[in-house]
C-alpha positions in Angstrom: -23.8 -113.2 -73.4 -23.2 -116.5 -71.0 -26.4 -118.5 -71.2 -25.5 -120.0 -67.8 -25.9 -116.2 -66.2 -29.1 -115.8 -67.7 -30.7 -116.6 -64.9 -32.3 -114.5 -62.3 -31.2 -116.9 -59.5 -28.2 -117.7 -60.8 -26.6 -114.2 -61.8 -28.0 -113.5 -58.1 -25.6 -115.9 -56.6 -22.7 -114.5 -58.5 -23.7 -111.3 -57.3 -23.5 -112.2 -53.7 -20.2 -113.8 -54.1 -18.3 -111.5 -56.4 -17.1 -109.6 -53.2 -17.2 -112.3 -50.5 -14.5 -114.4 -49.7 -16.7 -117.4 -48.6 -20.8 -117.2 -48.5 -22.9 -119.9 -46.5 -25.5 -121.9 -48.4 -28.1 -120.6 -45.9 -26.6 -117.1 -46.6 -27.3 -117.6 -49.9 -31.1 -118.8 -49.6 -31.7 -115.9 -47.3 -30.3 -113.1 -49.3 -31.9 -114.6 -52.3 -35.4 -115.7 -50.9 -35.3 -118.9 -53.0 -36.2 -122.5 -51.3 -33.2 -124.7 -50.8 -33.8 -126.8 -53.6 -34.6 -124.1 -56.2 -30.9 -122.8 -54.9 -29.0 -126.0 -54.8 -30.0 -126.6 -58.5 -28.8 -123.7 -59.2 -25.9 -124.0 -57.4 -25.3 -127.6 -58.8 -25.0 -125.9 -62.5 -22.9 -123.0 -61.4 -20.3 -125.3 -59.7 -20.5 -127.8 -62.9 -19.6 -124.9 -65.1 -16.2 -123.9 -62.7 -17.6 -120.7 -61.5 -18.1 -121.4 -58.2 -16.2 -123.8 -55.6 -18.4 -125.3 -53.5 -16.7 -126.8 -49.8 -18.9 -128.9 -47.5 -17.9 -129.9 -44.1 -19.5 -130.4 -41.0 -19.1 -128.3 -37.8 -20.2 -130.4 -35.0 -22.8 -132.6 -36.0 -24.1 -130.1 -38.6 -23.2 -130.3 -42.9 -22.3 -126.8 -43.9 -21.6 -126.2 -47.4 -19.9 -122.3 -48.4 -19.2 -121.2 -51.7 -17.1 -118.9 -53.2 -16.4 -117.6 -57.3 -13.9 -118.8 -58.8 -11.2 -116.6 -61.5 -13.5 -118.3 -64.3 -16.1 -117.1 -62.5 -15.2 -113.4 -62.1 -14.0 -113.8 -65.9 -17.7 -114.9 -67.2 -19.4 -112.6 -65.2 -17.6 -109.4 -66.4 -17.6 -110.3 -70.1 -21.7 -111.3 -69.3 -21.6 -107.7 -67.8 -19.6 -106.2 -70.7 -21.6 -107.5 -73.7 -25.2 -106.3 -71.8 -23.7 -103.1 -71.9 -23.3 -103.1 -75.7 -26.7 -103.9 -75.8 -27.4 -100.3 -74.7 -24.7 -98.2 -75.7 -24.0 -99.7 -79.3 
């Protein structure tokens, strides 16, 4: 099992992005319920570990920051996927 996707919060941002191009940090927070900072750790660790690319820019005056899953991403999530399944079907 990956340690990293462990999380509740975190496994739910992978979950969000595994069939989205490009996902919104206030996306995120609202189809997650988490506060921002709660989220941006998370997404701090997630990024860190290559599993999700992270873009900021600014439109108009405004930061926006989207994120997307990366192939390493994809890769830890279905092996994470694969070996809770062995859990239950030994």
């Amino acid at each position: 099992m990956d340690e990293l996707l462990l999380s509740k919060v975190r496994l739910a941002v992978i979950a969000q992005l595994i069939t989205a191009e490009w996902v919104t940090f206030t996306e995120l927070q609202k189809s997650i319920d988490v506060t921002n900072g709660n989220l941006g750790a998370h997404l701090g660790k997630l990024v860190k570990a290559g599993y999700v690319k992270e873009e900021k820019r600014f439109e108009g005056r405004r930061p926006r920051s989207r994120y997307r899953l990366t192939k390493a991403g994809r890769t830890a999530l279905l092996s994470h996927v694969a070996a809770l399944q062995a859990l239950v079907d030994p």
